[in-house]
C-alpha positions as CSV (number, residue, x, y, z in Angstrom):
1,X,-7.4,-22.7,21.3
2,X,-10.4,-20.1,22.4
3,X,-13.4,-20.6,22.3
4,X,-15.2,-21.0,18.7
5,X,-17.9,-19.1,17.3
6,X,-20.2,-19.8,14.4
7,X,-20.2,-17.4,11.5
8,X,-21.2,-16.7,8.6
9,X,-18.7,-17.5,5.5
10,X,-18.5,-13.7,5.1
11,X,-18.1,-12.8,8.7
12,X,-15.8,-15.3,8.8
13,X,-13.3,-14.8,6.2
14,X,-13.0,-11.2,7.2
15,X,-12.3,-12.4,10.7
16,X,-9.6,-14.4,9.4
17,X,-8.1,-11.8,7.6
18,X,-7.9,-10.0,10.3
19,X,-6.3,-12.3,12.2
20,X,-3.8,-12.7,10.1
21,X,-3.2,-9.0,9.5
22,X,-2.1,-9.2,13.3
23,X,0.0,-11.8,12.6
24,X,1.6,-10.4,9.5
25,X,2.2,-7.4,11.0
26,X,3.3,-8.6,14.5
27,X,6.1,-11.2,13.5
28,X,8.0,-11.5,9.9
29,X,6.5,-13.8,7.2
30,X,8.6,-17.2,7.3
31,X,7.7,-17.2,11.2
32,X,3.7,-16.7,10.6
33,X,2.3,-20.7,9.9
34,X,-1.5,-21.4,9.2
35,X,-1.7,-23.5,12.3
36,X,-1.3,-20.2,14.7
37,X,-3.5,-18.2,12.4
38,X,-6.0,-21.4,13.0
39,X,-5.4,-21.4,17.0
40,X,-6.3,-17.7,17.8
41,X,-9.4,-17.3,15.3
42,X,-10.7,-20.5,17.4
43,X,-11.2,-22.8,14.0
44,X,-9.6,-25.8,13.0
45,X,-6.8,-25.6,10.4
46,X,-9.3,-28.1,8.2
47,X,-11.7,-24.5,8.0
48,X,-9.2,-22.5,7.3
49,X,-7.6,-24.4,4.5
50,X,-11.1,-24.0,2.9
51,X,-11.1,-20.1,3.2
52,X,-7.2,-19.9,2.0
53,X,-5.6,-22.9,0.4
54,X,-2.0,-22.0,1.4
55,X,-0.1,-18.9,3.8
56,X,0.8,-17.2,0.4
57,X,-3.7,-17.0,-0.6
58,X,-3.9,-15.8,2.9
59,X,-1.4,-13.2,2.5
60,X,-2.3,-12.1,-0.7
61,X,-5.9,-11.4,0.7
62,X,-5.0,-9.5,3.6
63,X,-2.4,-7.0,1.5
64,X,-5.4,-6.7,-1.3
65,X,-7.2,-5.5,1.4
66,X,-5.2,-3.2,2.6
67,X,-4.2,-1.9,-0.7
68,X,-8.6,-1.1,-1.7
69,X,-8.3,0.6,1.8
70,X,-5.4,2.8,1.1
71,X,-6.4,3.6,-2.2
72,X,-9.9,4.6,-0.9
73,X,-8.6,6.6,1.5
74,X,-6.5,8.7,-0.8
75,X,-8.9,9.6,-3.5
76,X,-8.0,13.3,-5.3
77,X,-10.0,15.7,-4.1
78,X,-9.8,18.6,-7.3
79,X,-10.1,21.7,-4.0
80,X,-6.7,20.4,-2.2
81,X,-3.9,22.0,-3.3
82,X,-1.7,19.0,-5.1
83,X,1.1,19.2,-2.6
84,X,-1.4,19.3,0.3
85,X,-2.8,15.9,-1.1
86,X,0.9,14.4,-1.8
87,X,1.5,14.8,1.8
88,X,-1.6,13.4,3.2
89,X,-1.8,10.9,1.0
90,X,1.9,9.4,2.2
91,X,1.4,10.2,5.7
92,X,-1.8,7.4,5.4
93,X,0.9,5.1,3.8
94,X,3.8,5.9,5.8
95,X,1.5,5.5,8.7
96,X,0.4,2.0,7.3
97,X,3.9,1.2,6.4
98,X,5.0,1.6,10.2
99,X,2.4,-0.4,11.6
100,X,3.2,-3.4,9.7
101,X,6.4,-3.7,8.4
102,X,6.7,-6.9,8.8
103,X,3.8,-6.8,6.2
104,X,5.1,-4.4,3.9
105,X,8.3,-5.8,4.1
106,X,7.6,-9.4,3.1
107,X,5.6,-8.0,0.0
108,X,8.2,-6.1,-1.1
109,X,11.6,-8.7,-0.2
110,X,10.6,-11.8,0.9
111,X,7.7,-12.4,-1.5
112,X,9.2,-9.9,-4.5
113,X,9.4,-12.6,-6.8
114,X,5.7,-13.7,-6.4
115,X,3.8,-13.1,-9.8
116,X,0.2,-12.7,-7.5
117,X,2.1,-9.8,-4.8
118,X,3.9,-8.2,-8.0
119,X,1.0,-7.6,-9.8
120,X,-1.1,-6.1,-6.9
121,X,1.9,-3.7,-6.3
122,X,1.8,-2.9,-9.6
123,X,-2.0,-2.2,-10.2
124,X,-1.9,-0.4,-7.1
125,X,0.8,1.9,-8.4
126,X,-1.2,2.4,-11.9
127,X,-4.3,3.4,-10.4
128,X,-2.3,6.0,-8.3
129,X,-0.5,7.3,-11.3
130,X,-4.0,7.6,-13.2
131,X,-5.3,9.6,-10.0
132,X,-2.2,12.0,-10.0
133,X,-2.0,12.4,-14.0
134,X,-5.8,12.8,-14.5
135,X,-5.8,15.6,-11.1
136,X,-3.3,17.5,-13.0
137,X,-6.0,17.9,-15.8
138,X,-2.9,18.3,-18.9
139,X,-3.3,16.9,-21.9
140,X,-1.3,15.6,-25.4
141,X,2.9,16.2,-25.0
142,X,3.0,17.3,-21.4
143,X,0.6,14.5,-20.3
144,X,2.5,12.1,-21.6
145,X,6.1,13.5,-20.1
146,X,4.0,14.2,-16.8
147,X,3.2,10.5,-16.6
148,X,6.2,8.9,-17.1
149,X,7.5,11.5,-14.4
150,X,4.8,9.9,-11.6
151,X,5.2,5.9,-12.7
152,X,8.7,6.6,-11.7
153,X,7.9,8.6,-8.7
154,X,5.5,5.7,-7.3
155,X,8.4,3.5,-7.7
156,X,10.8,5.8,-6.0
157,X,8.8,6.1,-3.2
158,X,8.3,2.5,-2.7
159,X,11.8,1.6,-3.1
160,X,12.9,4.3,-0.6
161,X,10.2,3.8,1.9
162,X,11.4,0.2,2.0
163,X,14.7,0.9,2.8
164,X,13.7,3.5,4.9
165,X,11.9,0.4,6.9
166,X,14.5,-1.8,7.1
167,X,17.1,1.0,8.1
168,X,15.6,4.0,9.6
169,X,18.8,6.1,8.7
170,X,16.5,9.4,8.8
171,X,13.0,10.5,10.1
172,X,9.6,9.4,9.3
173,X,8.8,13.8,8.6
174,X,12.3,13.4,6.1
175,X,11.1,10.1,4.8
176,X,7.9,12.1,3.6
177,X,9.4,15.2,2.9
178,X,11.9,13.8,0.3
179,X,9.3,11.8,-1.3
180,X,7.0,15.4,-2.0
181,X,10.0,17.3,-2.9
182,X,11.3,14.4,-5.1
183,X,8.3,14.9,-7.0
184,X,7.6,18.5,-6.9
185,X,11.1,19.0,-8.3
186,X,10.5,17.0,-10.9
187,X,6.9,18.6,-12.2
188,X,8.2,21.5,-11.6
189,X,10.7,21.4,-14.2
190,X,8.2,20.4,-17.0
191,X,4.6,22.1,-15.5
192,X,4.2,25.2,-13.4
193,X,2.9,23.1,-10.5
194,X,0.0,26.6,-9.8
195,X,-1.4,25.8,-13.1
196,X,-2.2,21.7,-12.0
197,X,-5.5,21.2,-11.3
198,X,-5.4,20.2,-7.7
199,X,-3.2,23.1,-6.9
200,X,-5.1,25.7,-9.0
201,X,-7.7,25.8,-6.2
């Protein structure tokens, strides 16, 4: 066990999370137990059962906070072109995605039936969708068709960047480039894509 430090509840509840983001990341989920996450941040499993009652609350905490970083990180900016901003925005996630998929992985298989995961995948998607439909600045019919367009994008792209995960049939440039075109193709046969918002400049 190293050597323990005294912290403040704050400071140390984000030191456990990132411990177990390590741990998460590093090994899949049925082979991470509270007991190592306990060992290397140098506090008994007693203190950590009082942060996180059980592996799942630990989890969930760690991918919540990875999720408020993502999405902070991939705000619309109304001056970049909309495709420019697709294509950053899933190289940050793709990025992620690759640096723990053993994270990404268990949210999305081994805990897919969790109500608590599910429901963070799915507000993460919503706000996303809001973003996108509000950047494109339509309104009434074409609003509505436009959204339904980019709920099932969002899925899309998780589903195939899962897969894309566990396989690796193609490259990480293809894995993002299918994902842009898959939803360019789609606006594009409802919207002229130089008339959204973020691409009007």
């Amino acid at each position: 066990m190293t050597t323990r430090r005294r912290l403040d509840p704050a400071e140390r509840r984000g030191q456990l999370l990132d411990v177990g983001a390590q741990l998460f990341a590093a090994k899949p989920y049925d082979d991470v137990l509270m007991e190592h996450v306990a060992d290397q941040a140098g506090i008994s499993r007693a203190l950590l059962y009082r942060y996180f009652p059980n592996k799942r609350d630990l989890f969930a905490a760690i991918f919540q906070r990875a999720t408020d970083r993502l999405l902070a990180a991939t705000k619309v900016d109304p001056a970049v072109p909309m495709v420019e901003y697709l294509t950053a925005g899933l190289d940050l996630h793709i990025d992620y995605y690759v640096e723990n998929r053993n994270t990404v992985l268990a949210a999305n298989r081994v805990l897919a039936g969790d109500p608590v995961i599910q429901a963070m995948i799915t507000s993460e998607l919503a706000v996303l969708q809001g973003r996108l439909l509000d950047a494109t600045g339509l309104t009434d019919h074409a609003r509505e068709v436009v959204s339904a367009v980019l709920m099932s994008w969002l899925v899309f792209v998780r589903v195939l960047c899962v897969d894309w995960l566990t396989n690796e049939a193609f490259s990480r440039i293809e894995l993002r480039d299918l994902c842009v075109g898959a939803l360019t193709g789609a606006l594009g046969a409802v919207v002229d894509l130089d008339l959204l918002a973020g691409g009007a400049g």
